[in-house]
C-alpha positions in Angstrom: -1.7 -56.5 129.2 -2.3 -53.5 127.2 0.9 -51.8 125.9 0.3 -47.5 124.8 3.4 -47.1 122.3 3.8 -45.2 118.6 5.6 -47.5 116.3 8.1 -45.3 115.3 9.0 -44.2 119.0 12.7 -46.0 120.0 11.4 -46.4 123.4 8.4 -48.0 122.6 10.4 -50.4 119.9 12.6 -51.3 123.1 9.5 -52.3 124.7 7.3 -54.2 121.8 11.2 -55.7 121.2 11.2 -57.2 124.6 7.4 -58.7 124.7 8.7 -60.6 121.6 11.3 -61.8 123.0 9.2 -63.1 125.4 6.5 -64.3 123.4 3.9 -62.0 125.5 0.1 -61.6 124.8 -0.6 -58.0 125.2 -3.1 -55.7 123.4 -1.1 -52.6 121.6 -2.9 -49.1 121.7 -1.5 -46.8 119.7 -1.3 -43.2 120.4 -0.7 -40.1 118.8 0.8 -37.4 121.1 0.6 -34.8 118.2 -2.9 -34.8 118.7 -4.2 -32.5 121.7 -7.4 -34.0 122.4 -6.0 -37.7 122.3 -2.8 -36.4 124.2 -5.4 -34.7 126.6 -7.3 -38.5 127.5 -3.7 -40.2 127.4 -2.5 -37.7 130.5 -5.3 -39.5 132.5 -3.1 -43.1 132.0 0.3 -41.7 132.0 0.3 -37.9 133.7 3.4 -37.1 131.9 2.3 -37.9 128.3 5.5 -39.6 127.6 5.5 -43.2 125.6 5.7 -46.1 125.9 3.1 -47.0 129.1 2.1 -50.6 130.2 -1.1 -51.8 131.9 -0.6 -55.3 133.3 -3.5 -57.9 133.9 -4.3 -56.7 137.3 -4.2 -52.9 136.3 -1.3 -51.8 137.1 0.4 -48.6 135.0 4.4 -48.9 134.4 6.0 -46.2 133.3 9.7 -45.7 131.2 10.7 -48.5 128.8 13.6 -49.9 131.1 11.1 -50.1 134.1 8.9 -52.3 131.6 11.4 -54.0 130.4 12.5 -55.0 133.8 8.7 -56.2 134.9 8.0 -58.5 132.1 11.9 -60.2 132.4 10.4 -61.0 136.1 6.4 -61.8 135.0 7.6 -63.7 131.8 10.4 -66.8 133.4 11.0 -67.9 129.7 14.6 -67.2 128.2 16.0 -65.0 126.9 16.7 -63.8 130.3 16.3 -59.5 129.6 18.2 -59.2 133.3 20.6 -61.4 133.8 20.0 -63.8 136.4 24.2 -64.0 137.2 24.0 -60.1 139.5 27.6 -59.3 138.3 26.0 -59.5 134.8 22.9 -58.2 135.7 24.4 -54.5 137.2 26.3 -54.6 133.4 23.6 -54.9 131.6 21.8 -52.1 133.3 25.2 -50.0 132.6 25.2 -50.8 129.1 21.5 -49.7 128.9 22.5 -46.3 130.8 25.2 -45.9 128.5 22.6 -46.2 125.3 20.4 -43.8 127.0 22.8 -41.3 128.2 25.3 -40.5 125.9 24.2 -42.8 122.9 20.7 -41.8 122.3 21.1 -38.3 124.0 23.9 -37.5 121.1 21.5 -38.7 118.3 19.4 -36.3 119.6 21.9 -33.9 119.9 23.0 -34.1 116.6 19.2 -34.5 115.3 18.2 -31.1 116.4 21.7 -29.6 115.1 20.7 -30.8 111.8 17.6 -28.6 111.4 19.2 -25.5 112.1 20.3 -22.9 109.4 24.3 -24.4 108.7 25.4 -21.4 110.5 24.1 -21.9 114.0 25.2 -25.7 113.4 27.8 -27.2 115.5 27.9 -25.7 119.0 29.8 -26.3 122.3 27.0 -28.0 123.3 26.5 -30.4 120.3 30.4 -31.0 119.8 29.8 -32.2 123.8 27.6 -34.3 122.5 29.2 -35.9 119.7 32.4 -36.5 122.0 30.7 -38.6 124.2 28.9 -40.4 121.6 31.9 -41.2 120.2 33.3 -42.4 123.6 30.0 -44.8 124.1 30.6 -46.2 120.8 34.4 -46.7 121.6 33.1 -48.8 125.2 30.5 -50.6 123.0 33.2 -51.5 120.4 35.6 -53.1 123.3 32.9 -54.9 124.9 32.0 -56.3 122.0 35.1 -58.1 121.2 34.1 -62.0 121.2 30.8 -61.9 122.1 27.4 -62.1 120.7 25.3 -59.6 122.2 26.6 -56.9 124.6 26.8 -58.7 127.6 27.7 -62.6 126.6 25.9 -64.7 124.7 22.4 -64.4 126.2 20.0 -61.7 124.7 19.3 -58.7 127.4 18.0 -55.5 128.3 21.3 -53.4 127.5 20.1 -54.7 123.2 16.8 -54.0 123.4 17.8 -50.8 123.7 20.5 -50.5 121.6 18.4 -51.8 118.6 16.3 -49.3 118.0 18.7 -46.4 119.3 21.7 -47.5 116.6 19.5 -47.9 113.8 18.4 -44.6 114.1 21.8 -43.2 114.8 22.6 -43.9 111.3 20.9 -40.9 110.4 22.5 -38.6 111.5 25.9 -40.3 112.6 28.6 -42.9 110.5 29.6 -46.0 113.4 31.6 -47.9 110.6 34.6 -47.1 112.1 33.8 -49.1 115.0 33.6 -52.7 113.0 32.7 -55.1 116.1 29.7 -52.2 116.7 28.7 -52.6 113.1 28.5 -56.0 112.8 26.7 -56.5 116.0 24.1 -53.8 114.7 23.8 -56.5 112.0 23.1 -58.9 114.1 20.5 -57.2 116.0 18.6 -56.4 113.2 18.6 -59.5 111.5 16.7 -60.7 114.9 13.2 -61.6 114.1 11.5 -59.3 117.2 14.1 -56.1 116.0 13.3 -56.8 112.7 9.4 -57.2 112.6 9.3 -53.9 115.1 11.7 -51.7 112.7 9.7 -53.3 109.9 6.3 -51.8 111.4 7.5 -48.5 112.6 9.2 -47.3 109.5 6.4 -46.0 107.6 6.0 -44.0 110.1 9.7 -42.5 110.8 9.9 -42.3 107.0 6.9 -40.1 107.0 8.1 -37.8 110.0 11.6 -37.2 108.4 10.6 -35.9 105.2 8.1 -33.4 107.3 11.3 -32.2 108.8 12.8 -28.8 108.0 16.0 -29.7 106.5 14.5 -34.0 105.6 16.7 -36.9 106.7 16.5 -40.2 105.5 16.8 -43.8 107.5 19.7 -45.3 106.0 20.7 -49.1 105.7 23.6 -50.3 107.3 25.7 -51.2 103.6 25.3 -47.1 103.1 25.9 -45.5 106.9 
């Protein structure tokens, strides 16, 4: 398998987080979308120049990090099970993943972008939007949480490989200590030896982009969010 990712890219940690899990050989090609001529040759593989993109054994191109996430949880038998094999648990986990995507991650981004703008043209309709139902996906996160280890039970899924990366980075730009089950699971996850050797290899990286920005941010630790 050959997996096309940027380190730094949350998607693609969801993805490299999951092959670990799973103890998959795969080849790792990274790619720079900043670049036209190498974003150019990557539209040939994936037409919409978006990361990550797998190529199984027999050729095959996946696209979107939950779609690959769901193909090696059904190539790879091993545990953890990424979709729970239980289908009441399995249509949760796939909730808890929309939930990280939609309002989670969307509100990072949200908020992201509102920090790069002059402090005048900060805080819009739109971003105060955003921030509301951030603060609502934390809330959900924070009761579900309540006497378990990951977010659906005790089994590793799906729904945390992509919350690892999308939390971590959420701390940049957003405080979740308020929620204390959300925190200390977020210390759980990255004290997991596939979140943490992912984060570990894609922070040079995100450390580099952020103090390109406009108006720099920093990644802060969980101690200091």
């Amino acid at each position: 398998m050959k997996l096309y990712y940027a380190p730094a890219s949350s998607y693609s940690q969801r993805v490299l987080i999951a092959l670990y899990e799973k103890d998959a050989a795969f080849t790792p090609i990274e790619v720079n979308l900043f670049d036209k001529e190498e974003r150019s040759l990557y539209t040939k593989i994936n037409p919409f120049a978006k990361i990550p993109t797998l190529e199984t054994e027999s050729g095959k191109i996946l696209f979107e990090a939950c779609i690959i996430i769901e193909y090696l949880d059904q190539r790879f038998q091993n545990k953890p099970h990424l979709i729970p094999q239980d289908p009441k648990l399995a249509l949760e986990v796939r909730m808890l993943e929309r939930i990280v995507d939609v309002y989670i991650n969307r509100g990072r981004e949200a908020l992201f972008s509102d920090s790069q703008r002059p402090v005048e043209e900060q805080g819009s309709s739109e971003v105060k939007k955003a921030h509301r139902l951030l603060e609502t996906a934390c809330l959900q996160m924070e009761e579900r949480l309540s006497g378990r280890t990951w977010l659906v039970g005790e089994e590793f899924s799906l729904a945390d490989c992509a919350a690892a990366p999308t939390l971590s980075y959420l701390r940049m730009v957003y405080s979740y200590k308020h929620f204390p089950q959300l925190t200390d699971y977020v210390r759980r996850l990255e004290s997991r030896p596939s979140v943490a050797k992912v984060q570990n290899f894609g922070r040079e990286q995100m450390i580099q982009m952020l103090s390109a920005l406009k108006n720099p941010l920093e990644l802060v630790s969980l101690d200091n969010c």
